[in-house]
Backbone as numpy.savetxt, mean C-alpha at the origin, in Angstrom:
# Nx Ny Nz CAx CAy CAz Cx Cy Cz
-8.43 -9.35 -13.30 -9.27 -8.18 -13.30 -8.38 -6.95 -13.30
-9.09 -6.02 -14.04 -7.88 -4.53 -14.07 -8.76 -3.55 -13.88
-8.16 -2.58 -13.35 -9.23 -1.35 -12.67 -8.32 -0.39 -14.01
-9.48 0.70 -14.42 -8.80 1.77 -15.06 -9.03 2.84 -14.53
-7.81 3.40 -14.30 -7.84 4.90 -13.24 -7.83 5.75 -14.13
-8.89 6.69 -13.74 -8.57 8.09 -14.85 -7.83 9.13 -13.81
-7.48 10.59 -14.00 -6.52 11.26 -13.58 -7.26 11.71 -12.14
-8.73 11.63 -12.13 -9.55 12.57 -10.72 -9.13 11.48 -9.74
-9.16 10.08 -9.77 -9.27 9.29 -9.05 -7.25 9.42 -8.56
-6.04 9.86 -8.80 -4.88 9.72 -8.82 -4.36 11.20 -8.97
-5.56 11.96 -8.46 -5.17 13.25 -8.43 -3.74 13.72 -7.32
-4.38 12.65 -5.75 -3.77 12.58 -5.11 -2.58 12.35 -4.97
-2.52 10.97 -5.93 -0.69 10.71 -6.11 -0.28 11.32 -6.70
-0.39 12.28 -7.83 0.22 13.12 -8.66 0.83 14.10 -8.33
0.66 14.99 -6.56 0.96 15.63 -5.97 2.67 15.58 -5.63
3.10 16.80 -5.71 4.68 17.15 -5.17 5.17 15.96 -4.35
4.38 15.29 -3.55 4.58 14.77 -2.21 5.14 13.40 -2.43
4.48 12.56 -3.60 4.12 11.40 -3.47 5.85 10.95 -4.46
6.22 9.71 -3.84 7.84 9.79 -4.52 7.80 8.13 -5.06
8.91 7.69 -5.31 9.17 6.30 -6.03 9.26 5.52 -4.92
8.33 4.13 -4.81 8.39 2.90 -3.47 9.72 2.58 -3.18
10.24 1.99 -2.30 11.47 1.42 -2.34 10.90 0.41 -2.94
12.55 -0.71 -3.13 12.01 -2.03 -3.79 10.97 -2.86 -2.74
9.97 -3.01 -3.23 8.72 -3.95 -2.57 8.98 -5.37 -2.32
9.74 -6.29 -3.23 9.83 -7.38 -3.57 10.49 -7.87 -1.83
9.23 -8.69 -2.14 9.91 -9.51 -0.77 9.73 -8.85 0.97
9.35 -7.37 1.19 9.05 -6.89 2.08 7.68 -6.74 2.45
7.47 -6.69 3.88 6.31 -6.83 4.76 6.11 -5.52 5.68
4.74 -5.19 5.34 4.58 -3.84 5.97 2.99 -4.43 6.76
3.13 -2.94 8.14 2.19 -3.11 8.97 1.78 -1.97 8.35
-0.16 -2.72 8.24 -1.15 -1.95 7.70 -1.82 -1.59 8.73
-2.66 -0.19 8.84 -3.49 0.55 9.44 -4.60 1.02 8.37
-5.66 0.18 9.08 -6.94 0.36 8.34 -7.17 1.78 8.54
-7.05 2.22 9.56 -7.59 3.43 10.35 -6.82 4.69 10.01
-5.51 4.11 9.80 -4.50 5.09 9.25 -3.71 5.36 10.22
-3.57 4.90 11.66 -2.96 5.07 12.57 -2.72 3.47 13.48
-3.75 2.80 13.62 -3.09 1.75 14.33 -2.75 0.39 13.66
-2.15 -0.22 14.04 -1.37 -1.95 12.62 -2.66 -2.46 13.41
-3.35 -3.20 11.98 -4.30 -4.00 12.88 -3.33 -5.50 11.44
-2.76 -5.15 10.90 -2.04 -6.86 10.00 -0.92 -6.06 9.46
-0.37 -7.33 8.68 0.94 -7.40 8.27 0.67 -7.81 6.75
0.95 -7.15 5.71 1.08 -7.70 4.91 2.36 -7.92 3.56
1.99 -8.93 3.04 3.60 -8.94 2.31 3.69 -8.74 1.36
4.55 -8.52 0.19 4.64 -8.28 -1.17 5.85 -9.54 -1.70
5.34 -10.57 -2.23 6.19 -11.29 -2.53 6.56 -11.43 -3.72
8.19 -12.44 -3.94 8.57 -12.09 -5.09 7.86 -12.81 -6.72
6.75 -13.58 -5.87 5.92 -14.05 -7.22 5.00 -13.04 -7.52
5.03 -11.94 -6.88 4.01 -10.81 -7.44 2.98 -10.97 -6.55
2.85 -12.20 -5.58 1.49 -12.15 -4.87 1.83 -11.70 -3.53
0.66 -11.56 -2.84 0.55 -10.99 -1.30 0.27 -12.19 -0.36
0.27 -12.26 0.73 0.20 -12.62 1.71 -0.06 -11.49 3.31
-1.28 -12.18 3.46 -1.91 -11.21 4.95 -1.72 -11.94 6.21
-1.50 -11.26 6.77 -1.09 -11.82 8.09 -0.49 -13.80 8.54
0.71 -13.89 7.48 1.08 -15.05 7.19 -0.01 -16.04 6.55
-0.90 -15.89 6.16 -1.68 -16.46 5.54 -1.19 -17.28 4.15
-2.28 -17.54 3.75 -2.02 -18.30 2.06 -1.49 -17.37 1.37
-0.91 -17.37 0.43 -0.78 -16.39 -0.73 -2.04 -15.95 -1.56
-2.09 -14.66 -2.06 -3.53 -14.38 -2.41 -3.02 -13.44 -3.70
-3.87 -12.59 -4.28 -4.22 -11.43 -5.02 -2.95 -11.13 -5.61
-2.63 -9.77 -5.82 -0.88 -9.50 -6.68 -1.00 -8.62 -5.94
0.41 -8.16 -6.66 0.64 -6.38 -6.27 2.23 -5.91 -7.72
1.77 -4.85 -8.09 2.48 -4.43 -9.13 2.61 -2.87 -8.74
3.82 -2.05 -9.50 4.59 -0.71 -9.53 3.16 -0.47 -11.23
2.79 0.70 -10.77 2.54 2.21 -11.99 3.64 2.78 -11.98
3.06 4.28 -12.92 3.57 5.52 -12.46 4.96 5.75 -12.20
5.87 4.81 -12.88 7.33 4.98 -12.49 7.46 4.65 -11.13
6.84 3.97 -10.53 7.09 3.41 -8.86 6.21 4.02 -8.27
5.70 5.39 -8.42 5.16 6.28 -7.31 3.79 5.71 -7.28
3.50 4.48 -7.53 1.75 4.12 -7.48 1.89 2.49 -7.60
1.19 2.22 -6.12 1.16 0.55 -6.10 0.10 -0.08 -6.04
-0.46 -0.86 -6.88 -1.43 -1.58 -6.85 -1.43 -2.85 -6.50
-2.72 -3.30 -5.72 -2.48 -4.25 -4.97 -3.61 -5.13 -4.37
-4.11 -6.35 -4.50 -5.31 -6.90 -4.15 -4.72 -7.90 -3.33
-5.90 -7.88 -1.60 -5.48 -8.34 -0.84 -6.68 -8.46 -0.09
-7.54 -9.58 0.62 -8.94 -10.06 1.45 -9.85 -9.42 0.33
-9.28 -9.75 -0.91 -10.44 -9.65 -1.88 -10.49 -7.72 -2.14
-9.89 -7.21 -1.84 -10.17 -5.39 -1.97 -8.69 -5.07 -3.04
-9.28 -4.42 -3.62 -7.96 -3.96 -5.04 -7.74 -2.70 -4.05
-6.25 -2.55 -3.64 -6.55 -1.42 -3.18 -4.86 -0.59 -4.30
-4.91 0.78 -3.93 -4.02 1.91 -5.07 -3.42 2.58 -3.72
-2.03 2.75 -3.90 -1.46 3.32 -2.80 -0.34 4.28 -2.94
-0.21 5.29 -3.10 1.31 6.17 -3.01 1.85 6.17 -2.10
3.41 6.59 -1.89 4.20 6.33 -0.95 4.76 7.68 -0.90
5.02 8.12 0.61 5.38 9.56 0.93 6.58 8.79 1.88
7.78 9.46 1.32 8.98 9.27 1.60 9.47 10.06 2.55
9.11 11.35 2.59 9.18 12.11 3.98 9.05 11.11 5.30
7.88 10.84 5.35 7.05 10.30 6.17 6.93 8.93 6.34
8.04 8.06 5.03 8.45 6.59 5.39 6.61 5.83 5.36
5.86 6.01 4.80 4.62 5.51 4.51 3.89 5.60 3.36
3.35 4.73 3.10 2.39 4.23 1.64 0.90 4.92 2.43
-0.17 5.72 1.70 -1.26 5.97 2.00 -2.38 5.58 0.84
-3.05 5.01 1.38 -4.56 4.52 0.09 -5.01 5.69 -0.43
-5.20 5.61 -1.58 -5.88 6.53 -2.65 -7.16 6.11 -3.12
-6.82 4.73 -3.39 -8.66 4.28 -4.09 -8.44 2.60 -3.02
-9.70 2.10 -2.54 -10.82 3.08 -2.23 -10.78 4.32 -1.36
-11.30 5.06 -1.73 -11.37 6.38 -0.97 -11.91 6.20 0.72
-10.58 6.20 1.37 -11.44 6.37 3.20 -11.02 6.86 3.34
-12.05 7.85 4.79 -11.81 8.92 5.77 -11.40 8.36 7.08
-10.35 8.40 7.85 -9.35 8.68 7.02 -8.62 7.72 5.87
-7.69 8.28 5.88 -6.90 6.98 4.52 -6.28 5.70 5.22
-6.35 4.98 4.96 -5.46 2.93 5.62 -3.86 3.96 5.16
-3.38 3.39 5.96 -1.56 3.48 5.62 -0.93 2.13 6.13
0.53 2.30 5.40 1.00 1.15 5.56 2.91 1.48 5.79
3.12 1.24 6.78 4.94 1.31 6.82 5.61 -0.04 7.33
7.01 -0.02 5.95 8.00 -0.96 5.83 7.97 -1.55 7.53
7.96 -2.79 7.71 8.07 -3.04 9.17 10.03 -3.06 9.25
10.29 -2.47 10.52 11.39 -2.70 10.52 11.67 -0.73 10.32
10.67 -0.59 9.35 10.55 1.75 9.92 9.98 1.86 11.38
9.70 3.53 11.73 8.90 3.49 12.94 7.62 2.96 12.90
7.33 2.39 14.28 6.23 1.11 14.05 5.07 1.67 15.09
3.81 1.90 14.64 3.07 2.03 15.08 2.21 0.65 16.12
1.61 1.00 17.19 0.88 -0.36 17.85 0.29 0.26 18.57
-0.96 -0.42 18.58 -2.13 0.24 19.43 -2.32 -0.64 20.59
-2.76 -0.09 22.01 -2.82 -1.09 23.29 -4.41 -0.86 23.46
């Protein structure tokens, strides 16, 4: 399945802000649905597929945009993500939530909620 993004929907990544992923292959980042607390872990492996919280292997994940845009299907949700390098974090673009899910390299500063 392929989603086609037109420019309103990637307005966001197109911004000053948004920079090239590091290499993905093979690294595992803690996701925040909420945008602030890890509620999983998920991986980017080097067959192109994901894996959630050590689980089966599932969905893909592939580089746009010269790196600066990652796409990625994972518990069944295609999700689109830019990465802000300032700030050492990937933030969701499509689907659109208030706030946005983020996601940082585990092994960066690590968020955990008590």
């Amino acid at each position: 399945m392929y989603f086609l993004l037109d420019k309103t929907q990637l307005e966001r990544s197109d911004d000053d802000s948004a920079a090239a992923f590091p290499n993905m292959t093979g690294t595992s980042w803690s996701w925040a649905h909420d945008g602030v607390s890890s509620n999983g872990i998920i991986e980017f492996l080097p067959s192109g597929a994901t894996r959630w919280n050590n689980g089966k292997k599932q969905g893909f994940w592939r580089m746009n945009d010269s790196g600066k845009v990652l796409e990625t299907r994972f518990n069944g949700i295609h999700h689109t993500l830019k990465y802000m390098a300032d700030e050492k974090k990937a933030v969701l673009v499509i689907p659109n939530r208030f706030p946005a899910s983020t996601m940082r390299m585990k092994g960066e500063y690590c968020f955990i909620s008590f």
